[in-house]
C-alpha positions as CSV (number, residue, x, y, z in Angstrom):
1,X,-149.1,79.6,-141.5
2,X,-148.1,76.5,-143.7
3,X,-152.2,76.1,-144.3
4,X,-152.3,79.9,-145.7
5,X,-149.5,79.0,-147.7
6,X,-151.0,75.5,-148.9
7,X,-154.4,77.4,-149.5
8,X,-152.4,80.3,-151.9
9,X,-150.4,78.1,-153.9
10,X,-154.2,75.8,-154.7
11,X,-155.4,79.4,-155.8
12,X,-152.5,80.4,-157.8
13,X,-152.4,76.6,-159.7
14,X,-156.1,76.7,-160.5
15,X,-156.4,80.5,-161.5
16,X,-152.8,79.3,-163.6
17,X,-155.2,76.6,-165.4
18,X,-158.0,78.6,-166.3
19,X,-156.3,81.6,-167.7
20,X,-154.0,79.0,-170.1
21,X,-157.3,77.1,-170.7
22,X,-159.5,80.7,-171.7
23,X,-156.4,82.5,-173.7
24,X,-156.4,80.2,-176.7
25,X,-157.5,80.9,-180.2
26,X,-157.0,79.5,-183.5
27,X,-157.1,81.4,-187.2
28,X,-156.8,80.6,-190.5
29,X,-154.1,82.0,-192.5
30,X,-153.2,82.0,-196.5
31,X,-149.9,81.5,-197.6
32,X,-147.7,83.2,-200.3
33,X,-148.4,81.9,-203.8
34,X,-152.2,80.8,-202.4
35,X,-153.9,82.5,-205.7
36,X,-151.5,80.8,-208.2
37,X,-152.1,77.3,-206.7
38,X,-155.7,78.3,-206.9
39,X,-155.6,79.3,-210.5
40,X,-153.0,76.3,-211.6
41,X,-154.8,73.3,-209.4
42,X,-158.4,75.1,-208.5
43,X,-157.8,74.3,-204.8
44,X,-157.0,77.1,-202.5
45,X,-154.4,76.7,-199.5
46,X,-155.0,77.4,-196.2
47,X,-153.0,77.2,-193.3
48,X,-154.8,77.0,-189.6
49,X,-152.7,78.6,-186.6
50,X,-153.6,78.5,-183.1
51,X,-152.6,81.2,-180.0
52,X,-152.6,81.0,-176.8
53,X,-152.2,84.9,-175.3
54,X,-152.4,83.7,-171.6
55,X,-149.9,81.2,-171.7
56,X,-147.6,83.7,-170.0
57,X,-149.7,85.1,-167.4
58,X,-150.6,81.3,-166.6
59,X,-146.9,80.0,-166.8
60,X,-146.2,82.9,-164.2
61,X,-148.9,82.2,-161.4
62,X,-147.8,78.2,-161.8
63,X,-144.2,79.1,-160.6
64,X,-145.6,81.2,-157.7
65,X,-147.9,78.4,-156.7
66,X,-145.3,75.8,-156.7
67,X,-142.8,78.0,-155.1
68,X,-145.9,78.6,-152.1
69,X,-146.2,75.3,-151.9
70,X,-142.3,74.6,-151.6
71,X,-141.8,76.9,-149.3
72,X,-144.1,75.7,-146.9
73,X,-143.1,72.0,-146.9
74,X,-140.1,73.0,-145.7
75,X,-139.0,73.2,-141.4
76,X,-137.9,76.4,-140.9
77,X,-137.5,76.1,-137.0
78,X,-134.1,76.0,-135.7
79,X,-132.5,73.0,-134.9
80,X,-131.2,72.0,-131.6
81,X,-127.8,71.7,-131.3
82,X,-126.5,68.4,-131.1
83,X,-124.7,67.7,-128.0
84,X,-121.3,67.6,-127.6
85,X,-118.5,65.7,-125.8
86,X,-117.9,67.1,-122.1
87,X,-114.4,66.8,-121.1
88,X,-113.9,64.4,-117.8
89,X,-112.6,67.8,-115.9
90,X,-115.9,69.5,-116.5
91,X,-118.0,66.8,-115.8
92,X,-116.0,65.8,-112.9
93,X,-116.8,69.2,-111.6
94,X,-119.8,70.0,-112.4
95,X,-120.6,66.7,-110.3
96,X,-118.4,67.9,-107.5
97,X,-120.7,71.0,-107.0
98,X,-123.5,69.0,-106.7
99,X,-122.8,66.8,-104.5
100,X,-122.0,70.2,-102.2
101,X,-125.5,70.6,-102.1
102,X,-126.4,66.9,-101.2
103,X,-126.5,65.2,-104.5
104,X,-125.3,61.5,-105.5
105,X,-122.0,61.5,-107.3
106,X,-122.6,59.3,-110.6
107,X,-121.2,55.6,-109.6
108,X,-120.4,54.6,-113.2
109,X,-117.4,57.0,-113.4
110,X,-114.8,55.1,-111.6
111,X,-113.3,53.3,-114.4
112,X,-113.0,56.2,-116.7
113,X,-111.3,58.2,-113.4
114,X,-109.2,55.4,-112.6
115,X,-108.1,55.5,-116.7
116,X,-108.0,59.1,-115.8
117,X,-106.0,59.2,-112.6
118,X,-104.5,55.5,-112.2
119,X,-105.5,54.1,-108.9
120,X,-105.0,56.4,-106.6
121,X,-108.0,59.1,-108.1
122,X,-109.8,59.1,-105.3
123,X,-106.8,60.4,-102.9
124,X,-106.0,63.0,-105.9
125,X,-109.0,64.0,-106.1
126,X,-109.6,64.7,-102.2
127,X,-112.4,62.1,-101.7
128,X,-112.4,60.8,-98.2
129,X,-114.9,57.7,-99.6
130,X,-114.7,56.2,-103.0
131,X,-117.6,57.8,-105.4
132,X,-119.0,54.3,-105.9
133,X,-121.3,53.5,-102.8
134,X,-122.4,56.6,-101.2
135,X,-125.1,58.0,-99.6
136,X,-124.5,61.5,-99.2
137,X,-126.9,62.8,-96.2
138,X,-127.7,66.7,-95.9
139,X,-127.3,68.2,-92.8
140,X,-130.5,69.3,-91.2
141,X,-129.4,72.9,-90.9
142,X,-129.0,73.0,-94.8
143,X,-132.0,71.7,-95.7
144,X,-131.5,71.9,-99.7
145,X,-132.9,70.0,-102.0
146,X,-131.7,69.4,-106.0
147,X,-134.8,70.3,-108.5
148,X,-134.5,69.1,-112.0
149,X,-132.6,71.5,-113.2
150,X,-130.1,70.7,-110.6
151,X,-129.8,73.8,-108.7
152,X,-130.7,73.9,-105.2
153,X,-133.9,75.6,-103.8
154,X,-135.0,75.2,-100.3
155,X,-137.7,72.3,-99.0
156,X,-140.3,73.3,-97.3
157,X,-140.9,71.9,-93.4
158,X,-144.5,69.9,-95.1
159,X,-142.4,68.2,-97.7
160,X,-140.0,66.4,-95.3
161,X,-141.5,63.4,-94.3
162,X,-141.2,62.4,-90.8
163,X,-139.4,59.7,-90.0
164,X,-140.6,57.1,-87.2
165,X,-138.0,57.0,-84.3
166,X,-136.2,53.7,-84.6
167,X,-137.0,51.4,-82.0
168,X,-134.0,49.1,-82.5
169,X,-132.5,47.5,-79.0
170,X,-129.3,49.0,-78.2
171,X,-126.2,46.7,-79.1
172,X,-124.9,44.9,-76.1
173,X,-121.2,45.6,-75.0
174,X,-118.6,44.2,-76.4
175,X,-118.0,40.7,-75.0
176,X,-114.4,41.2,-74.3
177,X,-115.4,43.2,-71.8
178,X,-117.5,40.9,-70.2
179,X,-114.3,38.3,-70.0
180,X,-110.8,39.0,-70.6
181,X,-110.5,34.9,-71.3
182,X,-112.0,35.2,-74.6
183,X,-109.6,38.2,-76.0
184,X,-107.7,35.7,-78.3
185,X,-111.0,35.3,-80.3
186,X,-110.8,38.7,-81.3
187,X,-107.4,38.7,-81.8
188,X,-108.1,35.9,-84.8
189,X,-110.4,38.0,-86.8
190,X,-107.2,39.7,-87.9
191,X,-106.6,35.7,-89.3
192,X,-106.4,35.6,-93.2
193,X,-107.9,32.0,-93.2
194,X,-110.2,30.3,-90.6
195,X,-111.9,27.0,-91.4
196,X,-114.4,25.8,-89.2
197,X,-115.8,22.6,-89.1
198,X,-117.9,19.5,-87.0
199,X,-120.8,17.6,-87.1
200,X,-124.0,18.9,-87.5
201,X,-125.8,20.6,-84.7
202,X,-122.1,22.2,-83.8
203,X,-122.5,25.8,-84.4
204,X,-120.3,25.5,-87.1
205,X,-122.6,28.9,-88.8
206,X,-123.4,30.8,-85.4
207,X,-119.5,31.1,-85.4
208,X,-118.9,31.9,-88.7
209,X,-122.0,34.8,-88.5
210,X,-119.8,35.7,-85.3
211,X,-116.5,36.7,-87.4
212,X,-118.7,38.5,-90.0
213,X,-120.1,40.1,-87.4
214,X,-117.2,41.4,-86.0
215,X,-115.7,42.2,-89.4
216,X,-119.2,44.4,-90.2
217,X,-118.7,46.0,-86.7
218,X,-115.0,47.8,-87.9
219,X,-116.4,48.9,-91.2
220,X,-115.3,46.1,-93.5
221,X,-116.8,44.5,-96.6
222,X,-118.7,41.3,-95.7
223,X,-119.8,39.1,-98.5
224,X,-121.2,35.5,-98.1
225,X,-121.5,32.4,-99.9
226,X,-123.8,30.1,-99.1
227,X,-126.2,28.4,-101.6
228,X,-128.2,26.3,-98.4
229,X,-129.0,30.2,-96.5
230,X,-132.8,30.6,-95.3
231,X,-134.2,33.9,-96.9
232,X,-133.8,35.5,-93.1
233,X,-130.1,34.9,-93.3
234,X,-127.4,37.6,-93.1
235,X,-129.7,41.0,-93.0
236,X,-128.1,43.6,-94.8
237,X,-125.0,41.7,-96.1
238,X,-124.8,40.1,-100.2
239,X,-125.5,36.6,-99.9
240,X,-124.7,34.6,-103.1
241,X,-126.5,31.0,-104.3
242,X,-129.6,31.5,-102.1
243,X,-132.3,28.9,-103.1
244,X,-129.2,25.9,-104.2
245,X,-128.1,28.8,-107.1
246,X,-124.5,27.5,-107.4
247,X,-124.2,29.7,-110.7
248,X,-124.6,33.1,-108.5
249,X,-122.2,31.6,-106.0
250,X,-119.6,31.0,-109.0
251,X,-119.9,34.5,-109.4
252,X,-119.7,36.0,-105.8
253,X,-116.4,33.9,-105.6
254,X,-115.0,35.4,-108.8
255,X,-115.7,38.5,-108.1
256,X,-113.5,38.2,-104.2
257,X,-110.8,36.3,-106.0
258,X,-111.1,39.4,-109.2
259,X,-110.1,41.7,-106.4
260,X,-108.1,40.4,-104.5
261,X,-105.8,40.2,-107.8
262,X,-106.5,43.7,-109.0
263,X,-105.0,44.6,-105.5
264,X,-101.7,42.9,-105.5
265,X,-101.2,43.8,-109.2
266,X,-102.1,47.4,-108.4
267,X,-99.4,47.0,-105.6
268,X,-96.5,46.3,-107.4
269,X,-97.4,48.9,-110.4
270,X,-98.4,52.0,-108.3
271,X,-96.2,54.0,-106.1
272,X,-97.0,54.4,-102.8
273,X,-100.2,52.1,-103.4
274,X,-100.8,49.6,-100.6
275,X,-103.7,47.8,-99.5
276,X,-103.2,47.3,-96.4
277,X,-103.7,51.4,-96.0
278,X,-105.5,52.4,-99.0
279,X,-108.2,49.6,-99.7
280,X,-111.1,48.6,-96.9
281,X,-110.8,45.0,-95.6
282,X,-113.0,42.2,-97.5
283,X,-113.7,39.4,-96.1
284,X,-115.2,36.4,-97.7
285,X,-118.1,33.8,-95.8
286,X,-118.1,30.5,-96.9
287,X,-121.0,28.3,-95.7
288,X,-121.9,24.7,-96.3
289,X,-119.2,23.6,-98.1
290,X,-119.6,20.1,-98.2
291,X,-121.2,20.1,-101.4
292,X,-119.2,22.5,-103.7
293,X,-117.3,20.2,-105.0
294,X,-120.3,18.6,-106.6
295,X,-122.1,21.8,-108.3
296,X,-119.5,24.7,-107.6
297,X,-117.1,24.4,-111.0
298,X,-113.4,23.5,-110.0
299,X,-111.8,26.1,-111.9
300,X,-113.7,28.6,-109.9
301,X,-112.2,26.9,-106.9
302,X,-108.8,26.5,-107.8
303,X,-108.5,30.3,-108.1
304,X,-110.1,30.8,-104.6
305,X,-107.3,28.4,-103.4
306,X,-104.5,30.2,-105.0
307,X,-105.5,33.4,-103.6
308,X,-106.1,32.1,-99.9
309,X,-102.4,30.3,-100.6
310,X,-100.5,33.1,-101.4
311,X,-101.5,36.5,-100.9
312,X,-104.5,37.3,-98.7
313,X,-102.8,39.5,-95.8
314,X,-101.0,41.5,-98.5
315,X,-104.5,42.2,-100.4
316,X,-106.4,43.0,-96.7
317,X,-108.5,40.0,-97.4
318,X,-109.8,37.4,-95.7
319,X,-111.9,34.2,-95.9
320,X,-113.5,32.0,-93.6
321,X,-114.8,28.7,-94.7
322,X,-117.5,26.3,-93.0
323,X,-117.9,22.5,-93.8
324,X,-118.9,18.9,-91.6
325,X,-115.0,17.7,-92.4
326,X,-111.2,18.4,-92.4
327,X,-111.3,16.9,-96.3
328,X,-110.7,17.5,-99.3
329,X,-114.5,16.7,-100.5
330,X,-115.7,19.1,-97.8
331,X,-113.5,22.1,-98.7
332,X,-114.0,22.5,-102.9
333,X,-113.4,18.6,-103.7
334,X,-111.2,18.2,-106.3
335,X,-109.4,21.8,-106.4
336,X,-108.0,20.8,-103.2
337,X,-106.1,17.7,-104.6
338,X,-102.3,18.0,-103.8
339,X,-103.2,21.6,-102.1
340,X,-104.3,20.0,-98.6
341,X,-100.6,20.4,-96.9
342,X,-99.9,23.9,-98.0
343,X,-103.4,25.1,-97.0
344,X,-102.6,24.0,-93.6
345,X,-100.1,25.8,-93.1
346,X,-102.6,28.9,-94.2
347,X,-105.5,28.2,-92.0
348,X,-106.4,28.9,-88.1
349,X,-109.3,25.7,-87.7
350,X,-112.1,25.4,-85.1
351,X,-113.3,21.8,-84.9
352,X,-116.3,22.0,-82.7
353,X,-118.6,19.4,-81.2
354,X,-122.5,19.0,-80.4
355,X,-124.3,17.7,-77.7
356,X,-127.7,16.7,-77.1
357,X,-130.8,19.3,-75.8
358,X,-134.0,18.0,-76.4
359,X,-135.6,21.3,-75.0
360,X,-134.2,22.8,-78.6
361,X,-135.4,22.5,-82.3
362,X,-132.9,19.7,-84.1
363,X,-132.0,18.2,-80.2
364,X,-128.3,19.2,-81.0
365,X,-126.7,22.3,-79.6
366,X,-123.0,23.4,-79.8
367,X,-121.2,21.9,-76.6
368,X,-119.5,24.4,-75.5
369,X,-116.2,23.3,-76.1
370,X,-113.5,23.2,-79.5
371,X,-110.4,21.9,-81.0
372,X,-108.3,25.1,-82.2
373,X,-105.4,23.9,-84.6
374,X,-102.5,26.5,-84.9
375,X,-100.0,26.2,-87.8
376,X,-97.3,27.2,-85.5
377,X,-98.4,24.8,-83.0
378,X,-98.1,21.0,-83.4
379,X,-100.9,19.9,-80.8
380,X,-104.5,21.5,-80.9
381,X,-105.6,23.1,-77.6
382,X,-108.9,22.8,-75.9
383,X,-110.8,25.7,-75.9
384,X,-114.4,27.0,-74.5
385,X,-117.1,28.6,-76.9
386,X,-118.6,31.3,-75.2
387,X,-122.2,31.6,-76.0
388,X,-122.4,35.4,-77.2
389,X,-120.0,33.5,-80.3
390,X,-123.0,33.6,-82.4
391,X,-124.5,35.6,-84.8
392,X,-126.5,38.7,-84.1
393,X,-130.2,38.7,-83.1
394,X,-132.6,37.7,-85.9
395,X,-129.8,37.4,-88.0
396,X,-129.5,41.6,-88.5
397,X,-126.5,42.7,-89.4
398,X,-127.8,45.9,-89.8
399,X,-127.7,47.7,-86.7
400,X,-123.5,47.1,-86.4
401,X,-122.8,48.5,-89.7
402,X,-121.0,52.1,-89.3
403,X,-122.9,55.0,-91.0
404,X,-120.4,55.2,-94.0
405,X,-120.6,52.2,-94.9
406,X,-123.8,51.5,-95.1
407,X,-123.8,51.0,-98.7
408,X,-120.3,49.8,-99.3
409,X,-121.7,46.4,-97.8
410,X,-124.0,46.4,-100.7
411,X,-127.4,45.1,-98.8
């Protein structure tokens, strides 16, 4: 269409030309009073005039070819409309109706709901789970699937891919059932703060593996620090600082210690807000402590201490630390300096001891026996370490973890 009009307004600007170009004439014309100069000087006046009779025709076709050619350099198509703001209600719902028909609930909307809502959105807005970490899985009987366009439309049988059955080993009973003598070791995983520590070879990690197990095991958050970890370690859980990355370590601790203050300030602003019922557990592994104090930064530290000092149980937290020594170098160096009394008082400590096997890599083994210091107790008591205190096979945490949590542990 535009290349008609182009071609038309060429045609009307040329044929404009030539008719202005062919329409002029010129004439010569005497004035008034030509014969008396004639007579008086002998030199006859003469004045030349020139026409044009096309000029008008020609001006004519030259504003129809420039209006053609105006006309089509111009976009005549409509224009989209440009998008508009979508209140939070709407969009809330619109994403509520989708995930009815098994789609994933958009995790970047918490802080806007929580601006929204306060704290408690997710109870107000009848979510059994929060938003943020879910995998939503269809029921087979449903068997819907979300197009582009976001409606639902059914899958065929072909398109489903087939899963391999899983041939993961069963998980063995619990131990406790095995032997009542050992109950008291579940019992401290309710503990706010464990430290365990010993000379190398001790088990000092199997047993700290063994209370994130158990944590993992009721559902709870699991994170772990541990800059010294083998690539193997902890399947399934967040490990911070792997390969010596005391930066990312920095961060996992700040990002416990964030929490665990949003939950205590959230609990004294929100009514009927308390962690203890309304916010899973967390609980913090801390490995190979005994050189933080060189490379992890002391402010960091210091607010790590002042969280396990005064308000862990309150936040439904929980750390548990692992180091070669009962010092202050071993547990965050300097941060600890004056700290060392009070945080006695906080913690639940294993001191464990090795013995030699030469049938095993390293020759050292736990042996079998520990040191557990009690706040409320002045004398530690002699305990045995049952072998099952260790972390699961092939370090996979993964088999433990309850269904709706998978995610929330952030693998």
């Amino acid at each position: 269409m535009k290349f008609i009009l182009y071609v038309t307004a060429t045609f009307c600007l040329i044929l404009s030309a030539a008719i202005a170009s062919n329409g002029r004439s010129t004439q010569v014309v005497l004035p008034d009073g030509a014969p008396a100069a004639l007579s008086q000087t002998g030199v006859l006046p003469v004045q030349v005039q020139e026409q044009n009779q096309g000029l008008l025709p020609a001006s004519f076709l030259a504003i129809i070819g420039l209006g053609l050619a105006t006309y089509g350099s111009v976009d005549l198509r409509p224009k989209p409309n440009a998008p508009t703001a979508i209140p939070l209600e709407q969009e809330l719902n619109a994403l509520l109706a989708q995930s009815a028909r098994g789609a994933l609930l958009n995790p970047n909307m918490e802080a806007e709901l929580r601006l929204h809502y306060g704290t408690q959105w997710r109870t107000q807005l009848g979510l059994p789970i929060p938003i943020e970490g879910v995998t939503v899985e269809v029921p087979p009987e449903l068997r819907q699937g979300i197009n582009g366009s976001g409606t639902s439309k059914p899958i065929e049988e072909t398109s489903i891919p087939k899963a391999k059955p899983a041939t993961k080993s069963e998980p063995k009973p619990e131990p406790r059932a095995v032997d009542p003598r050992f109950n008291f070791l579940f019992e401290l995983v309710d503990a706010p703060c464990i430290r365990i520590y010993g000379p190398q070879g001790s088990g000092k990690s199997s047993k700290l593996a063994w209370f994130g197990l158990e944590h993992v095991k009721r559902g709870d958050r699991v994170m772990v620090i541990n800059p010294m970890a083998r690539a193997g370690d902890f399947k399934g859980l967040k490990v911070f600082g792997k390969g010596m990355d005391y930066k990312e370590a920095e961060q996992g601790i700040a990002e416990f210690t964030a929490e665990a203050k949003r939950r205590l300030r959230d609990r004294g602003l929100v009514e009927d807000y308390d962690p203890l019922i309304n916010e899973p557990h967390w609980s913090l592994l801390c490995d190979e402590m005994s050189d933080w104090g060189e490379w992890v930064d002391t402010a960091v530290m210091n607010e790590l201490i002042g969280v396990q000092q005064q308000f862990l149980r309150q936040a439904n937290m929980s750390v548990r630390q692992v180091s070669h020594g009962d010092t202050n170098a071993m547990n965050g160096g300097a941060a600890l300096n004056g700290r060392k009394t009070a945080m006695n008082r906080q913690f639940i400590k294993f001191e464990t001891s090795a013995m030699h096997d030469p049938t095993i890599p390293g020759k050292l083994r736990c042996a079998g026996k520990a040191l557990l210091y009690r706040p409320d107790r002045t004398n530690p008591a002699t305990i045995d370490i049952p072998v099952w205190m260790q972390a699961p096979p092939n370090h996979d945490f993964r088999q433990f973890m309850k269904r709706d949590n998978v995610v929330q542990l952030k693998a």
